[in-house]
C-alpha positions in Angstrom: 43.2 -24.9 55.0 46.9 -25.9 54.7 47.9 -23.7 58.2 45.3 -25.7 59.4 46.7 -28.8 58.8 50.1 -27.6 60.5 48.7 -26.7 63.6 46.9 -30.0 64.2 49.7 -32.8 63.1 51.9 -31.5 66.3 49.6 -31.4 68.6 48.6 -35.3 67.7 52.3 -36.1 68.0 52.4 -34.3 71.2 49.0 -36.5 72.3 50.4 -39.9 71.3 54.4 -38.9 73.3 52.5 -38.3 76.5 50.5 -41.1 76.5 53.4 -43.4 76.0 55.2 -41.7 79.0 52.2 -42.7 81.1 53.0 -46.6 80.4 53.2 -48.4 83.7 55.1 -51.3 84.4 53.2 -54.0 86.8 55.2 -57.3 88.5 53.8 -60.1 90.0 56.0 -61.3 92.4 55.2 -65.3 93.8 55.3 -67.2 96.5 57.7 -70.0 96.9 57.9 -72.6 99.6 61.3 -74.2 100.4 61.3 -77.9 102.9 65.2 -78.2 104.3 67.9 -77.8 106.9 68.5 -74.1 107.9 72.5 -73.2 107.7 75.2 -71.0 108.7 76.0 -69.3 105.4 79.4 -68.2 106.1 80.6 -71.6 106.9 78.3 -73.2 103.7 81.1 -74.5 101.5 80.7 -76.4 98.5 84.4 -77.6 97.3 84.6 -79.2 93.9 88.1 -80.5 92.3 88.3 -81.4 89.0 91.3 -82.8 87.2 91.4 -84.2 82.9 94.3 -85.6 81.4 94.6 -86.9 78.2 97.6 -89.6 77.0 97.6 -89.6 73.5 99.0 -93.3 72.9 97.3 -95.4 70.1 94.1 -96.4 71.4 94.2 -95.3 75.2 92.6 -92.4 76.6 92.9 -91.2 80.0 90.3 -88.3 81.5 88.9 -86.7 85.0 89.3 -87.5 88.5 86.3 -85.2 90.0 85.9 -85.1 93.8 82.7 -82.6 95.1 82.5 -82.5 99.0 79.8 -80.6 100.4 79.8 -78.8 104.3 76.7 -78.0 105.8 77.0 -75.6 109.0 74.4 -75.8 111.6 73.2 -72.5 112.7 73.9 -71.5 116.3 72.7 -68.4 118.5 75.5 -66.6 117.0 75.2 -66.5 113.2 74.6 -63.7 111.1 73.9 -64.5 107.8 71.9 -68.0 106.9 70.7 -70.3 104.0 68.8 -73.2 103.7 70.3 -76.2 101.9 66.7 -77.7 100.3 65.7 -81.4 100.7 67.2 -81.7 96.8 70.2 -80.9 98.2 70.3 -76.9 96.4 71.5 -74.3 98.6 69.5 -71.0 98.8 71.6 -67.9 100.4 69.0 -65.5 102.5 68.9 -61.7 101.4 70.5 -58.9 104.7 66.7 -57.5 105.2 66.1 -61.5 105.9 69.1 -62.6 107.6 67.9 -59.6 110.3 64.9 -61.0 110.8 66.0 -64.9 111.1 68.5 -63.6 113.5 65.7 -62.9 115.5 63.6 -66.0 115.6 66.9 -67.9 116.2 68.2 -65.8 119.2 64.4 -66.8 120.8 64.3 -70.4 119.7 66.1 -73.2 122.2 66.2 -75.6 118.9 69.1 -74.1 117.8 71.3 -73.7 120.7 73.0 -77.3 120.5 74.4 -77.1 117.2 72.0 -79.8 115.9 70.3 -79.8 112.1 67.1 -78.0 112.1 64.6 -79.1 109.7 62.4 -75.5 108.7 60.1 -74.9 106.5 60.4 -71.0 104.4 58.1 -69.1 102.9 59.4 -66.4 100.7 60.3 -65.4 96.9 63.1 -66.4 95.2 65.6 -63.6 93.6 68.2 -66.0 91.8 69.8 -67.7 94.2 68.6 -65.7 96.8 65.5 -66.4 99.2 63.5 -62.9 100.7 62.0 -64.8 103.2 58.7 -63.6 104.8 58.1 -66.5 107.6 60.3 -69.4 108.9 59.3 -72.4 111.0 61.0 -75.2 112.7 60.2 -78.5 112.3 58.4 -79.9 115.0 58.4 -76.4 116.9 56.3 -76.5 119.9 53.6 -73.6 119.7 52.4 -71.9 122.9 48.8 -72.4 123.6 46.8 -70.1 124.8 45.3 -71.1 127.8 41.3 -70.4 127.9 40.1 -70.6 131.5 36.4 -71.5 131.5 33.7 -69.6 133.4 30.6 -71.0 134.8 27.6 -69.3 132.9 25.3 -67.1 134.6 21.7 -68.2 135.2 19.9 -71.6 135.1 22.1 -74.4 133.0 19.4 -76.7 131.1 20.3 -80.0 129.3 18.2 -82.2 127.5 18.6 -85.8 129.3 17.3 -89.5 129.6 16.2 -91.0 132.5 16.0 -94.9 131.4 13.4 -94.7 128.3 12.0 -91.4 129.7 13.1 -87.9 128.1 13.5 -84.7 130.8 15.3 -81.7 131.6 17.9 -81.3 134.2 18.1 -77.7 135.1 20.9 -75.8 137.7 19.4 -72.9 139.3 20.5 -71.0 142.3 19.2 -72.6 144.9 19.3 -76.6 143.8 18.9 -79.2 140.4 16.0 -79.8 139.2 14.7 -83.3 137.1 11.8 -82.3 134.8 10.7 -85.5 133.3 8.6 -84.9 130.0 7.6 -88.6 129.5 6.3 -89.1 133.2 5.5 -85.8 135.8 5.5 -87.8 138.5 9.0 -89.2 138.4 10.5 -85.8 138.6 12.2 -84.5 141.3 13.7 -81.5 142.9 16.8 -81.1 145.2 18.3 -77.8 147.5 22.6 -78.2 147.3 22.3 -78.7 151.0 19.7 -82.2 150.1 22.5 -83.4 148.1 24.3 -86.1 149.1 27.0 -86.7 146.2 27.2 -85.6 142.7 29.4 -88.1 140.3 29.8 -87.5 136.5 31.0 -90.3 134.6 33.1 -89.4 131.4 31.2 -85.9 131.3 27.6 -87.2 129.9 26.4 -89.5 132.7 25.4 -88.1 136.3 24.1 -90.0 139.4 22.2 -87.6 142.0 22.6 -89.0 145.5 20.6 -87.2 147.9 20.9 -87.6 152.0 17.2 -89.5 151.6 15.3 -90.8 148.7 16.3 -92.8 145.8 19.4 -92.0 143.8 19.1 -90.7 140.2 21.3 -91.6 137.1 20.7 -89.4 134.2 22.4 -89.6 130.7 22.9 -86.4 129.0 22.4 -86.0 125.4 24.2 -83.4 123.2 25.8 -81.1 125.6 28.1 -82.9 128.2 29.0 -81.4 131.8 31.7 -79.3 131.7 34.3 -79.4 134.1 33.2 -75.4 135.3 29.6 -76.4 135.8 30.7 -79.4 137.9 32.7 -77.5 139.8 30.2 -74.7 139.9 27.8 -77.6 141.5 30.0 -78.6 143.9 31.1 -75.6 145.1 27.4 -75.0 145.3 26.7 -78.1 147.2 30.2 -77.2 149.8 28.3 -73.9 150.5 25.2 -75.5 151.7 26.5 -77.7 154.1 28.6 -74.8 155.7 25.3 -73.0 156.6 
């Protein structure tokens, strides 16, 4: 019984040093958002002078003349290394991996060609005194829209309209527009391109149908307005007919 007893106690000890050797560290790392003016961090200089005396006359003390004078750089095309002095007036030095990338976004941005403060806003963690920054925007930067060029759909186009206190359909087809009044059957009406006279749209929900002969027809869309490719798809429509 007592060898017994030896052979298990080291084993346990060996048990319990490899499970602390497995311990993992884990660190959260968080997001900080700075407001301020983006600077040239080789010419960022903060100067402070300081100067005590002391007399030590009966009565009369004498102490400090302190003088702090602060520089702040604006960046230009040709700066390497940057900082952002913070709308509380603290300045936060960028790490290398971030100054390569600001160089970047400065080289491509026209705001900072004149020499002129530029208000940005980071978005990075803070290391001490030093920002890793993971996005930077100017202030007022102009983004570039994407320009979505909008196509006519294929088929008949339906909306739901009013024709004074009557409810209809106007439906584009192929061949001509179509007014399908559901209140009254025999007020609606039918129209080839080449019958068509003039089309007007008035602030994209209210259309007048002028045809060469017979009485004009002023419909009010509801829901759905006209879209400027569907009104040009009907007048190109209407151009074709009277070419033939």
């Amino acid at each position: 019984m007592r060898s017994v007893a030896i052979a298990i106690i080291p084993l346990t000890a060996g048990f319990l040093f490899a499970q602390s050797r497995t311990q993992t560290q884990t660190t959260t790392t968080t997001k900080t958002t700075w407001d301020g003016t983006l600077v040239d961090a080789a010419c960022q200089s903060t100067h402070t002078e300081r100067k005590e005396s002391r007399e030590t006359e009966p009565n009369r003390t004498v102490t400090t003349t302190t003088r702090t004078e602060t520089i702040e750089c604006p960046v230009t095309t040709t700066t390497t290394t940057f900082g952002l002095v913070t709308t509380e007036g603290r300045f936060i030095r960028f790490d290398n991996p971030s100054n390569t990338r600001v160089v970047e976004i400065v080289r491509g941005n026209k705001a900072f060609a004149d020499r002129t403060p530029v208000r940005v806003r980071v978005i990075g963690s803070a290391n001490g005194d030093v920002a890793v920054v993971e996005s930077l925007n100017a202030e007022g930067e102009v983004q570039r829209e994407r320009v979505v060029v909008e196509q006519a759909p294929a088929g008949d186009v339906i909306f739901d309209v009013r024709y004074g206190g009557d409810r209809g359909k106007l439906v584009i087809t192929a061949k001509g527009v179509n007014f399908e009044n559901l209140s009254d059957a025999k007020h609606s009406r039918s129209w080839s391109f080449a019958q068509i006279k003039e089309l007007k749209r008035n602030s994209g929900n209210e259309i007048k149908i002028e045809p060469f002969s017979g009485d004009s027809y002023e419909l009010k869309l509801e829901g759905a307005a006209l879209s400027d490719a569907v009104y040009k798809m009907i007048g190109d429509r209407i151009a074709a007919a009277r070419s033939h």
